[in-house]
N, C-alpha and C positions, 0 to 999 in steps of 0.2 A: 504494500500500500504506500504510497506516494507521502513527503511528509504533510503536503496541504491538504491531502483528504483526509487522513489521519485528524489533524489539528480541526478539523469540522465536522470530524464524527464526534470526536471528545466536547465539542463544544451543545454539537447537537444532544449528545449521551447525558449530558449536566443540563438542559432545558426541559429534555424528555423526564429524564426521571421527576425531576417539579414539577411540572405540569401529572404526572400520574400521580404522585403521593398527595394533590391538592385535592384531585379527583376523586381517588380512592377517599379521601375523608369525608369531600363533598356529595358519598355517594353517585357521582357523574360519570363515573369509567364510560357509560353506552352513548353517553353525547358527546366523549371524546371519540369514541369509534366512529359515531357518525360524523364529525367534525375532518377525521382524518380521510374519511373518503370522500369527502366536499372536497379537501384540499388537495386529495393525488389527483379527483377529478379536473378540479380547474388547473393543476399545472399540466396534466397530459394534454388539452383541448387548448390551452392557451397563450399564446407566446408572449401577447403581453403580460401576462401574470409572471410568466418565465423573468425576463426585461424587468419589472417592478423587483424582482427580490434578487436577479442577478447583476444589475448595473449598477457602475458606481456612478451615473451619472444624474442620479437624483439625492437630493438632499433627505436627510433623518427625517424633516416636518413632510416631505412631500411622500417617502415612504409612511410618515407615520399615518398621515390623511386617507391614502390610497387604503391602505390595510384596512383601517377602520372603517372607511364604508366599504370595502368589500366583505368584512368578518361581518357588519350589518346585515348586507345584502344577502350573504349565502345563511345566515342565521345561526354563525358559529355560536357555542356557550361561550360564558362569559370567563372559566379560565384558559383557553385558546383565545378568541380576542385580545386578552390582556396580554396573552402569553408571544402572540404575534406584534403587539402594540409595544411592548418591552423591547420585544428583537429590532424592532424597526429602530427604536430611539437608541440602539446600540448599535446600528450598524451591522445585523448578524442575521439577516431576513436570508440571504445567500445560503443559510445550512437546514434551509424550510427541509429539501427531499431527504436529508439526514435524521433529522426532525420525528417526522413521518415515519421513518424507517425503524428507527429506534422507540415508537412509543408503540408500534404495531407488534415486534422484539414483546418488550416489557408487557405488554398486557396478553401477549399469547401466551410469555411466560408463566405467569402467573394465573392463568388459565388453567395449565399443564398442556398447553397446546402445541403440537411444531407444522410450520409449513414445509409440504415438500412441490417443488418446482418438477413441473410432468411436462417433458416435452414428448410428442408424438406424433406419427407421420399422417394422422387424421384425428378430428376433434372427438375427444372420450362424450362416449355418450354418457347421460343420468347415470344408470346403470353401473356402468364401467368404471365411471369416477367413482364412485359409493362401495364398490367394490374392492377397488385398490383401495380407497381410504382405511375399508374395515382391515384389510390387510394388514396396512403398512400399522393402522393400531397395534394390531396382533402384538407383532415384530416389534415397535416398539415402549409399547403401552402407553402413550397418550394419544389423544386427541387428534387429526392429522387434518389438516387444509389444505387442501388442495388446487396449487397455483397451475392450470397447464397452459399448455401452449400448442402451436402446431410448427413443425417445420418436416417438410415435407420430401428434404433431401437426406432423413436420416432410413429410407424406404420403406420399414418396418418396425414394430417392437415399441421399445419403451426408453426414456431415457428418465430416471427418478434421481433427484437430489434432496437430503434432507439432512441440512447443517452439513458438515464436511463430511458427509457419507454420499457413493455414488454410484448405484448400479444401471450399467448401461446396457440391455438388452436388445439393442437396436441392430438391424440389419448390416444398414452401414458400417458401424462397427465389428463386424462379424465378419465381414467383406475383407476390413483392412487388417482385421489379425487372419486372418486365411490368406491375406496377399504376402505380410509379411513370414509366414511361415511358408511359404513357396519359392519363398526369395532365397530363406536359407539353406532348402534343398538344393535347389537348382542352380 
């Protein structure tokens, strides 16, 4: 990890945790959830929203203005708002997607929850997902969430990641350990 991603996950890591220990007290954890998916959604869709917490070309008061009516507008609670209205007046809006990442982290944790990232070379149906879920529970007794994806060059099978675990069951990959074991014959 790079040292300025580092120095803004730590940074993110120390806003996240506050923001969840205010919650948990304030009984709010599920308006922090919805809160966070308000926020991954307008940064995916939005590049001005990108620009607002990535540029340094707007001042602290103009960040701070923007935040706040948009924390208004999307109906953030009131310790996100604040917690966003803080960041702006420091200068620290820029570690928003670390933010996000880390408070999603923390409240799965505490959950007993772990995500695992599915890629597959077609989209898992109901079924399918709920399946592996019960699975990968099984395996490794909690809760399991289910991030998939498609990509469609891996031509079959499954590719699962969950925390630094990773079994790759995919075609593709099956391909290139049979090429490389042909290489060594031949």
């Amino acid at each position: 990890m790079s040292e300025p991603a580092s120095i803004s996950f730590g940074i993110a890591a120390r806003y996240a945790t506050a923001v969840y220990d205010l919650a948990k007290d304030d009984n709010s954890v599920a308006a922090i959830e919805s809160d966070l998916d308000a926020l991954s959604g307008a940064l995916a869709e939005s590049g001005d929203f990108n620009n607002l917490i990535g540029s340094p070309i707007y001042s602290r008061e103009e960040q701070g203005a923007a935040i706040s009516a948009l924390a208004s507008k999307m109906g953030l609670s009131t310790i996100m708002s604040n917690t966003l209205a803080l960041m702006a007046s420091k200068r620290r809006l820029f570690v928003l997607p670390q933010l996000l990442t880390a408070l999603r982290e923390q409240i799965a944790e505490d959950k007993g929850e772990v995500t695992a990232e599915v890629v597959s070379a077609k989209a898992l149906t109901k079924t399918q997902s709920d399946k592996l879920a019960k699975s990968l529970k099984d395996r490794l007794g909690k809760d399991v969430t289910i991030n998939a994806t498609v990509d469609e060059s891996i031509i079959g099978g499954l590719i699962v990641k969950v925390g630094s675990k990773m079994i790759d069951t995919s075609i593709r990959s099956k391909l290139a350990s049979l090429q490389n074991t042909m290489k060594e014959v031949g």
